[in-house]
C-alpha positions as CSV (number, residue, x, y, z in Angstrom):
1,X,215.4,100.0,-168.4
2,X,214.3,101.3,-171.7
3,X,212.5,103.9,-173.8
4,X,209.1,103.6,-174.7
5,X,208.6,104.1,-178.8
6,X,207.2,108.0,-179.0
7,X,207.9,109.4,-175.5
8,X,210.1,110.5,-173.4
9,X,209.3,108.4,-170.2
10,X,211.3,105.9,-169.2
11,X,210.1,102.9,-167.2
12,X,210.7,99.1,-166.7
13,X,208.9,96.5,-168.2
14,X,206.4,93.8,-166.5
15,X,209.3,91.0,-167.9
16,X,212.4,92.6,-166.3
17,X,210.5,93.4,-162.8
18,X,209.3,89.9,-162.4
19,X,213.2,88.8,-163.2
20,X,214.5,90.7,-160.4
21,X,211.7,89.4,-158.3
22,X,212.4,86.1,-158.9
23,X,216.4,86.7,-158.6
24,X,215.4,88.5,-154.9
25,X,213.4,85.1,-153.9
26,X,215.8,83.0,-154.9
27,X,218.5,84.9,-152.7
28,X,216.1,85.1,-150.2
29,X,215.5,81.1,-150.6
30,X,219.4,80.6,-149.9
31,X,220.3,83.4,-147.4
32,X,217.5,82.8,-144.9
33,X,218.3,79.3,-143.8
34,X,221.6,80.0,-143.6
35,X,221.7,83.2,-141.1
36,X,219.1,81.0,-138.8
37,X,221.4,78.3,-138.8
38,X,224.2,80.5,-137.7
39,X,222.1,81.7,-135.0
40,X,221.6,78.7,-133.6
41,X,225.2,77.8,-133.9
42,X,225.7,81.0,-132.0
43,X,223.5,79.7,-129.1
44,X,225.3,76.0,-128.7
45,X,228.7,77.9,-129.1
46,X,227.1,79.9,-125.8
47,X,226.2,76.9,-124.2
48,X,229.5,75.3,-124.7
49,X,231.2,78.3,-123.4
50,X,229.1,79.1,-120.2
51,X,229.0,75.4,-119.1
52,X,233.4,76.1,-119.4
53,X,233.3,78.9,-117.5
54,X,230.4,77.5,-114.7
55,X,232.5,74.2,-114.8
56,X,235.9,76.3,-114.1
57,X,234.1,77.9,-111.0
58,X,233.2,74.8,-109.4
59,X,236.9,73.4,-109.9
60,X,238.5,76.3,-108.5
61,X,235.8,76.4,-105.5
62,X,236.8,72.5,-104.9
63,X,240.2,73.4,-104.7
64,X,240.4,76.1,-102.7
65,X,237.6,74.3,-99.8
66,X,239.4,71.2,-99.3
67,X,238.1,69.2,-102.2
68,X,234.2,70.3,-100.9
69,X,231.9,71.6,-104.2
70,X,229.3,74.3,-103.2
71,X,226.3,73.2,-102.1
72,X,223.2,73.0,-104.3
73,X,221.2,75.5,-102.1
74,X,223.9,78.3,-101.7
75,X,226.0,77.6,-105.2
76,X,225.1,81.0,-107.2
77,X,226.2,82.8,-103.5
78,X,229.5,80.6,-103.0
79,X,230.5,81.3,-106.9
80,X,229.8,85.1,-107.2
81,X,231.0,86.5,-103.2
82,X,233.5,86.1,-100.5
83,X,233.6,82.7,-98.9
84,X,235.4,80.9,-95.7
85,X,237.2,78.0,-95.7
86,X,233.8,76.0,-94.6
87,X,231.8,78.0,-97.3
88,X,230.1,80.2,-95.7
89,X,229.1,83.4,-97.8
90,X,230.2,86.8,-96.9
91,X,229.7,89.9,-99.5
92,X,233.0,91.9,-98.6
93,X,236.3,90.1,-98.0
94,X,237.5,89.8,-94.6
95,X,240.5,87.8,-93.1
96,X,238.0,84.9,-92.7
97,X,236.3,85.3,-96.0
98,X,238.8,85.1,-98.2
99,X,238.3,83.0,-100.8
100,X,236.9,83.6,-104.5
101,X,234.5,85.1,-106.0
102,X,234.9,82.8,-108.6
103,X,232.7,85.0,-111.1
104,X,231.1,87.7,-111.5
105,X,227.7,86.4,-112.2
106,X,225.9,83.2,-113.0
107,X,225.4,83.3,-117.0
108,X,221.9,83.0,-118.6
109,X,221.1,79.7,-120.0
110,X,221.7,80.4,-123.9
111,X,219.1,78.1,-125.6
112,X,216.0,75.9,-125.0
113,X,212.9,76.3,-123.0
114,X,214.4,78.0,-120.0
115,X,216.4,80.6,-121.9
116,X,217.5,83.2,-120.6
117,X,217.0,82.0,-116.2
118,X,220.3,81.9,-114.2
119,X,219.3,79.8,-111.4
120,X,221.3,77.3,-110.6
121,X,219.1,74.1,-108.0
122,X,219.4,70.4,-107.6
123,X,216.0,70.2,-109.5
124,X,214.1,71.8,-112.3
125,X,212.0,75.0,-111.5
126,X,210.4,78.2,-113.0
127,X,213.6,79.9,-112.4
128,X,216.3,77.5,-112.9
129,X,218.8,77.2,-115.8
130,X,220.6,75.2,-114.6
131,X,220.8,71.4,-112.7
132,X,223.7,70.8,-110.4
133,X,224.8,67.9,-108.4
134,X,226.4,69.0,-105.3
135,X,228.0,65.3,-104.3
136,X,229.9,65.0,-107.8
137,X,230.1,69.3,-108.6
138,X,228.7,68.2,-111.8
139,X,226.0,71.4,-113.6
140,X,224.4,70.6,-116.8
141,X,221.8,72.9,-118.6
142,X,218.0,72.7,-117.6
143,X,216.3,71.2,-120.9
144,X,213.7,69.1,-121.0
145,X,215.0,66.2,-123.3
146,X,211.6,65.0,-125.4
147,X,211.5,68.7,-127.1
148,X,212.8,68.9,-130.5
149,X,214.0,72.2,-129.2
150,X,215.9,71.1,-126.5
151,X,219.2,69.8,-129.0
152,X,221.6,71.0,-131.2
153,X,222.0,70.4,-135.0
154,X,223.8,67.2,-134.9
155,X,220.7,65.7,-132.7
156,X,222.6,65.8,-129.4
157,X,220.6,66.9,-126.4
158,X,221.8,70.1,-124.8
159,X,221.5,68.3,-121.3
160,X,224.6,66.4,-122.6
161,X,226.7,68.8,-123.4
């Protein structure tokens, strides 16, 4: 900032506001890429951990029903309440339902075209987040593999994880 010859005003010239233009773009230029990349990182970090924690509920279901995994149709029900020794669901625990709940809730899937749905089914749908095999307990996240959306930095699909 300086002082214009023969008056009082003070102002900035055209040079030094176009040099702290061009120093804000430049930032800009660096920082933005950056903070969307960690976003994303955020999101597979998500995926990673809610695949863990859906993975951990199936083993722990297993274990406790005689080596059975929940069954495709009922598998949100048989995680989150009361269930029997055959799997059937009960939502208060009783002397027959006395096993789990293995979580609190089914966690939304964290990145791809079906953000944000909980569902868990056999198949793809409107709804679903997730795909689950019932005969192996095996649950995988509900992306469609040809969309460039639908995989992580590294180019791995989010299905695979």
């Amino acid at each position: 900032m300086r002082k214009h010859r023969g008056t009082r005003r003070w102002g900035f010239s055209l040079l030094e506001v176009v040099i702290v233009v061009a120093i804000i773009a430049i930032l800009a230029a660096i920082g933005i890429p950056r903070m969307s990349r960690g976003a994303r990182g955020a999101s597979d970090s998500a995926l990673t951990g809610s695949l863990a924690t859906l993975r951990n509920a199936i083993d722990l279901y297993a274990a406790e029903h005689a080596g059975a995994y929940p069954e495709a149709d009922k598998i949100a029900d048989q995680l989150t309440k009361y269930t029997s020794a055959t799997g059937t669901v009960n939502a208060t625990k009783t002397g027959t339902f006395l096993y789990g709940p293995y979580m609190r809730s089914i966690p939304p899937l964290p990145v791809g075209a079906k953000k944000g749905k909980t569902g868990i089914a056999a198949a793809t749908g409107d709804e679903v987040g997730w795909i689950y095999d019932a005969t192996e307990g095996k649950i995988r996240a509900n992306t469609v593999p040809g969309n460039e959306g639908e995989k992580d930095e590294a180019g791995k699909l989010y299905s695979d994880y």
